[in-house]
N, C-alpha and C positions, 0 to 999 in steps of 0.2 A: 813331146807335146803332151800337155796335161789337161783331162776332160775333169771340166768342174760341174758335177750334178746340181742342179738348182733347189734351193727352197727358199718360195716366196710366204714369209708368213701376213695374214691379215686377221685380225683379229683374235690371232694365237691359232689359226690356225694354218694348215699348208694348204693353198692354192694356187693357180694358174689362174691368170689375165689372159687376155686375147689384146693386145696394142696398147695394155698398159692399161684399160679401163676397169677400174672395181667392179662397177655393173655390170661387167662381161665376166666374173670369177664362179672360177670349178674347183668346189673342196675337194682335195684329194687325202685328206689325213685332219687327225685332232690333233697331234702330238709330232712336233716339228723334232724333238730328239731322236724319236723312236724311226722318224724316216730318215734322219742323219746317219742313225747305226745301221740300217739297210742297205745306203748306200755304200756305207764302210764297211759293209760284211763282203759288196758284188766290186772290191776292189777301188774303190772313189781315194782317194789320195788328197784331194781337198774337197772341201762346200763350200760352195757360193749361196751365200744367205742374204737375203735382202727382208728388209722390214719396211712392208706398202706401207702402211698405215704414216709410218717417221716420213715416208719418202712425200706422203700428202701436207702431214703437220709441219715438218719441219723439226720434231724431237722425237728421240726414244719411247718408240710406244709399248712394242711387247719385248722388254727390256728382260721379264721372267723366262720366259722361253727362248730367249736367244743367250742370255745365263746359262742355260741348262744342257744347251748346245756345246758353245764356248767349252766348259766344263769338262763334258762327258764323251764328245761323241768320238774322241780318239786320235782326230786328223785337224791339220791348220783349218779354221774357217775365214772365210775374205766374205766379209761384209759391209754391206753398202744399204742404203736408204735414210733420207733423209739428216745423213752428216755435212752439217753447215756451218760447225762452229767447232774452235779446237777442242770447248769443254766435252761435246760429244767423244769426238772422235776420241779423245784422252781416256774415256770411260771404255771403251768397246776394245781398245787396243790394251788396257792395263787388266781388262776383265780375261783377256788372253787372247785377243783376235790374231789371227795371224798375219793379217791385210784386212787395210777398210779402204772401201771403195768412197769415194769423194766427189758427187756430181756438180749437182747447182751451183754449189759453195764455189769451187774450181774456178767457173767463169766469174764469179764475185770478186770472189777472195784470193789469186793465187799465190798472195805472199803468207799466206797460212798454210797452202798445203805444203811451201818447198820451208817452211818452218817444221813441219811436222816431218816432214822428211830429214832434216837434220837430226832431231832426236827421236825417230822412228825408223830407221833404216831399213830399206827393202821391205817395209810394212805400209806403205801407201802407194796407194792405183789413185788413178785419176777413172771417172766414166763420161764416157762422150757417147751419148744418146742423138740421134740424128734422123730428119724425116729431109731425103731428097738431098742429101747432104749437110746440113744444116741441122745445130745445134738446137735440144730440145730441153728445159729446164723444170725443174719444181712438179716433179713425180709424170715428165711430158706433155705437163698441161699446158705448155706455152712452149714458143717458137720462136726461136729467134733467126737475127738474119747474119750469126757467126758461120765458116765453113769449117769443117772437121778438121782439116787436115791444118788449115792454118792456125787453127786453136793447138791442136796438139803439139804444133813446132815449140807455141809457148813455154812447152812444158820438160825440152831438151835441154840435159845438161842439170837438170833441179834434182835428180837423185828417186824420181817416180818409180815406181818398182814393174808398172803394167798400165798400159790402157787399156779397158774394158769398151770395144768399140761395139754397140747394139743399133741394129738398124729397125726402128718402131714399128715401119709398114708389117713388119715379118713376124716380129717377135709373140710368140704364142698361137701363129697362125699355122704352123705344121708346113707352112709354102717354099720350105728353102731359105738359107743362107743368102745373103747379101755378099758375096768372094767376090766379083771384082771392085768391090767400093772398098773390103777389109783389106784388100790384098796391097790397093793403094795406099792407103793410110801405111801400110807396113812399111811399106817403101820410102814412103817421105818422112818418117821417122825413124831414130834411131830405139825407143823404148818399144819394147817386148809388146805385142798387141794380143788379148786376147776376145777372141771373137764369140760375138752375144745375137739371138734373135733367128730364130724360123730354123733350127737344126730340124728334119724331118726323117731322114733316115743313113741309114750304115754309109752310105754312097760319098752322103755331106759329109762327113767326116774324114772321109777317101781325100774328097778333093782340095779339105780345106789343107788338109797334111803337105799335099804337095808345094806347099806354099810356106811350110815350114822355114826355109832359108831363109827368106824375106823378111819373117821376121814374126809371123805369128804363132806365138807358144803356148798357146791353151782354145780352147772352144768351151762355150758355157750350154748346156745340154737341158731344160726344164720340161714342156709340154711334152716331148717325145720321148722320155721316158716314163712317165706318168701313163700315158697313152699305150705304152708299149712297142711305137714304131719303131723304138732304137732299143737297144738290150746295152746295159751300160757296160758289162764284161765283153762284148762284145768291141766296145766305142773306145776302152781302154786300149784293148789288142789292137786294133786298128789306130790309134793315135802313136805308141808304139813307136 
């Protein structure tokens, strides 16, 4: 199982959200490389980079610092926000992404994303964002009345490489994992789930591990280690 450290940049720089709200963000950094290479010094294996700002607009906003990223920081990064269109996702994957993550667009468009998996192989995730089970679109500002799990059958068989399943209520709240709603999703699918939103300590990681078979092969890690409630060397060993 692979712990992906988070960095959400907004405005060039690294923050945390509380459910997704910009009005709710805590800087924890200027320099989204320089926290890349921290992660990859305390053993991180990949980054999960999301760019808020794209994920609001709709395009490539801090395009220089996730360059610099891409670049430098050593390890595949999988990033995701606001990719809706292939000319994006073309740009982020040929700058050297190692995965981009594909939300809104997903439910839009999905003969784009299993296009992009033709000639991206094992480089595109799908993200299925959900309040109550149900799909949440265009940076969680809207609601739809899709269910996760049958959205995700969609995506069986098209060559996806992960889904990135985040449960909103939780995400940046330090409350706990969502495991029996990820644990289902794993089950009624056949692609690799990796699980997003409310990791709060060593524990969560304990439990989500034992669910490993099922099918869930990563856990995405943001506020709690900022905060320090989880130690990432620590989140490693135990994923393990």
């Amino acid at each position: 199982m692979i712990i992906y450290p988070a960095i959400d940049i907004h405005k060039g720089q690294v923050v945390r959200l509380s459910q997704g709200q910009l009005d709710q963000s805590t800087i924890y950094g200027e320099n989204p490389l320089a926290q890349a290479q921290k992660w990859v010094q305390q053993g991180a294996q990949w980054i999960h980079l999301v760019d808020l700002d794209a994920a609001t607009l709709g395009e490539p906003t801090n395009i220089k610092a996730i360059e610099s990223v891409l670049q430098d920081a050593g390890v595949p990064i999988q990033i995701g926000g606001g990719i809706r269109t292939k000319k994006t996702a073309e740009i982020y994957l040929t700058l050297g992404a190692g995965r981009i993550v594909i939300g809104s667009a997903a439910l839009k468009d999905p003969d784009m994303v299993m296009s992009l998996c033709e000639k991206f192989p094992k480089r595109v995730a799908v993200g299925l964002d959900a309040r109550e089970g149900k799909l949440a679109i265009h940076g969680w500002k809207k609601t739809t009345d899709k269910d996760v799990i049958e959205y995700a059958k969609c995506f069986e068989n098209s060559g996806v490489a992960a889904i990135i399943y985040t449960d909103i209520h939780r995400d940046g709240m330090l409350s706990g994992p969502n495991i029996e709603a990820t644990r289902k999703l794993a089950q009624s699918v056949s692609i690799p789930i990796i699980a997003s939103g409310g990791m709060a300590r060593l524990d969560d990681i304990k439990q989500i591990k034992k669910y490993e078979s099922d099918g869930i092969q990563g856990i995405i890690i943001g506020r709690a280690l900022y905060e320090k409630t989880i130690d990432l060397k620590e989140a490693i060993e135990a994923a393990k």
